[in-house]
C-alpha positions in Angstrom: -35.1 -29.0 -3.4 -32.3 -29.2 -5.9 -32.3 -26.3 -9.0 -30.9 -27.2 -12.1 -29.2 -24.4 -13.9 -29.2 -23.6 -17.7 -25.4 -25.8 -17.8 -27.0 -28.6 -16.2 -25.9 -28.1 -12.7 -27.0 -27.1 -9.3 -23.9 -24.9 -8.9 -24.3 -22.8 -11.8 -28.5 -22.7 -11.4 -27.7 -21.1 -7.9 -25.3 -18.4 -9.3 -27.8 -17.7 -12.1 -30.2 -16.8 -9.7 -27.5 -14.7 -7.3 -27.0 -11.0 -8.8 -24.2 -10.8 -6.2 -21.8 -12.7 -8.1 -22.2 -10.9 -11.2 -21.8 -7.8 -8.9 -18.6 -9.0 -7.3 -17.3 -10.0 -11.4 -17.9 -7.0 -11.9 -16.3 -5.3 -9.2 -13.3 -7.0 -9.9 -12.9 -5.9 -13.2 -13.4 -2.3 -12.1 -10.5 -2.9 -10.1 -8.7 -4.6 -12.7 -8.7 -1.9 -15.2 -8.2 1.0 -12.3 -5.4 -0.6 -11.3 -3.7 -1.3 -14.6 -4.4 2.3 -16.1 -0.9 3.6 -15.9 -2.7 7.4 -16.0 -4.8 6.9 -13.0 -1.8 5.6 -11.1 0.4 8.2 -11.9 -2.2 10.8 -10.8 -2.7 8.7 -7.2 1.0 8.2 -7.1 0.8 4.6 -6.8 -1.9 2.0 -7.0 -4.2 3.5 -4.6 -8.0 2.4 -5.6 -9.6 0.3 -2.5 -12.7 -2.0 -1.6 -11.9 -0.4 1.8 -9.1 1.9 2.4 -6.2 1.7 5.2 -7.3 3.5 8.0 -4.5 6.4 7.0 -4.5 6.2 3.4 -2.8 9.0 2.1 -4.8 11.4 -0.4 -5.4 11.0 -3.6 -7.2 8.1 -3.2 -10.1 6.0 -5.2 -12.9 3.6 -3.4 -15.2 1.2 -5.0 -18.2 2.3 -3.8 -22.1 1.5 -3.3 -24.1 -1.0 -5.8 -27.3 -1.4 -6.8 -28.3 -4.3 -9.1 -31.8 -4.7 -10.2 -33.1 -7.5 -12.8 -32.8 -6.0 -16.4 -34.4 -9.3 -18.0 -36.3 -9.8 -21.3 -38.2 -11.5 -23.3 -37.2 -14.4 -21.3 -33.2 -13.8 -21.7 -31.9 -12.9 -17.9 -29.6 -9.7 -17.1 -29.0 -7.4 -14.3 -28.6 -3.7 -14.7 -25.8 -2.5 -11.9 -25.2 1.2 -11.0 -21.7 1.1 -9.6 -20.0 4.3 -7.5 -16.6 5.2 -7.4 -15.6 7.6 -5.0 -12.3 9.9 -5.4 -11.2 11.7 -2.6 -8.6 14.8 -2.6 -7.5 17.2 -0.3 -5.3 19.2 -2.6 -6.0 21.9 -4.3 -10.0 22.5 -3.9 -12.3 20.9 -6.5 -9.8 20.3 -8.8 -7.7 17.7 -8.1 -11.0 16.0 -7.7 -12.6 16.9 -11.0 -9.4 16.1 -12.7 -9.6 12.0 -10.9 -13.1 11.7 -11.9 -12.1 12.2 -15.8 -9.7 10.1 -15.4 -11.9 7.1 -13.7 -14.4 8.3 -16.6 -11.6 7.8 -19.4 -10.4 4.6 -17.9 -14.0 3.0 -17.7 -16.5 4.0 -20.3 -17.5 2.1 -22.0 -14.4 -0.5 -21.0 -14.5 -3.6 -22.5 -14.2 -5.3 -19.2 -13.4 -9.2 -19.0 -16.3 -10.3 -15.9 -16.0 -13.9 -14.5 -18.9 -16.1 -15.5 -21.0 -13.0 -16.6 -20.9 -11.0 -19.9 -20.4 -7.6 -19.6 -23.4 -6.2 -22.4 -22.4 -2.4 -22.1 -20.1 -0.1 -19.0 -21.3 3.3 -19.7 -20.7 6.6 -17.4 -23.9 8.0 -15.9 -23.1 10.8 -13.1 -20.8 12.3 -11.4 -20.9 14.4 -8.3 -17.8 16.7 -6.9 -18.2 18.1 -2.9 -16.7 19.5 -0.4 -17.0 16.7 2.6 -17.5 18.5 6.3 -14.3 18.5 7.7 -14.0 21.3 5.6 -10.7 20.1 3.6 -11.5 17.2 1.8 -13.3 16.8 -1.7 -15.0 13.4 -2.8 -15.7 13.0 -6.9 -18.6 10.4 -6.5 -18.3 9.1 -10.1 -21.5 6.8 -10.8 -21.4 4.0 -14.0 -24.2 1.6 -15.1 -23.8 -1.9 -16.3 -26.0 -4.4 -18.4 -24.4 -7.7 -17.3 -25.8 -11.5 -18.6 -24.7 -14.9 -17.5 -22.7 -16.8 -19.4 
C-alpha cells in the first residue's frame, strides 16, 4: 500500500503523517536559536546546551528535554501541538543561578520566530517553569516547559 501525500509523493505523505519529524524540526531550531543567543552563552560560558550532555559536563549547563506531541488538527487543516522541556542545571549559588538561566531560555524562545524544516512553526510560547533542588543535595535544575502549534508545509 502506497500513500500519496498532499505534494504528490509517497515521501512527503509519510512525513505528514509522522509527528516525529516535526518534533525533531523543531528541536533543531530550539537548538539553533539557544546556541546563537550570545546572552545565554555568555551566562553558560560557552555553547553548552545538549540533546545529551558529556558525561562530565561542567555546570551551567542546558538539555533539550522531554516532548509530547499530540494532533492539534481542525477543521480538516493538520497540526501538532508539542510541549517541549528544557532543563537548566546549576550548582552555583542556590536557586539563583538557575532562576536567572531559565529567564534567559524564556527571553531567547518566546515566542521565537523559529525557521522549522518542512513544518511551519504557527506560534512558540512559554508555558511553565519549575526551579528544584535535585537529591544530591547541590545541584538545581530550571525545568523550563514551551508549547508549540506546528503545520506541515
Amino acid at each position: 500500500m502506497q500513500f500519496i501525500g498532499r505534494t504528490g509523493s509517497a515521501v512527503a505523505a509519510i512525513e505528514d503523517l509522522m509527528p516525529t519529524a516535526a518534533s525533531a524540526a523543531l528541536r533543531a531550531a530550539v537548538h539553533a536559536a539557544l546556541t546563537a543567543d550570545p546572552a545565554l552563552i555568555a551566562m553558560l560560558g560557552g555553547q553548552k546546551i545538549y540533546d545529551e550532555p558529556p558525561r562530565e559536563a561542567a555546570f551551567p549547563y542546558v538539555t533539550l528535554g522531554e516532548t509530547r506531541v499530540a494532533d492539534f488538527s481542525a477543521g480538516g487543516e493538520p497540526a501538532l501541538e508539542h510541549q517541549l522541556t528544557l532543563h537548566a542545571w546549576s550548582r552555583q549559588g542556590g536557586h539563583r543561578e538557575a532562576n536567572v538561566i531559565a529567564g534567559a531560555l524564556l527571553q531567547a524562545l518566546d515566542d521565537a520566530p523559529l525557521a522549522l524544516a518542512g513544518h511551519r512553526l504557527v506560534n512558540f510560547r512559554f508555558a511553565t517553569a519549575d526551579i528544584r533542588r535535585e537529591s544530591d543535595g547541590r545541584t538545581y535544575r530550571a525545568l523550563v516547559r514551551f508549547r508549540a502549534v506546528t503545520e506541515p508545509q
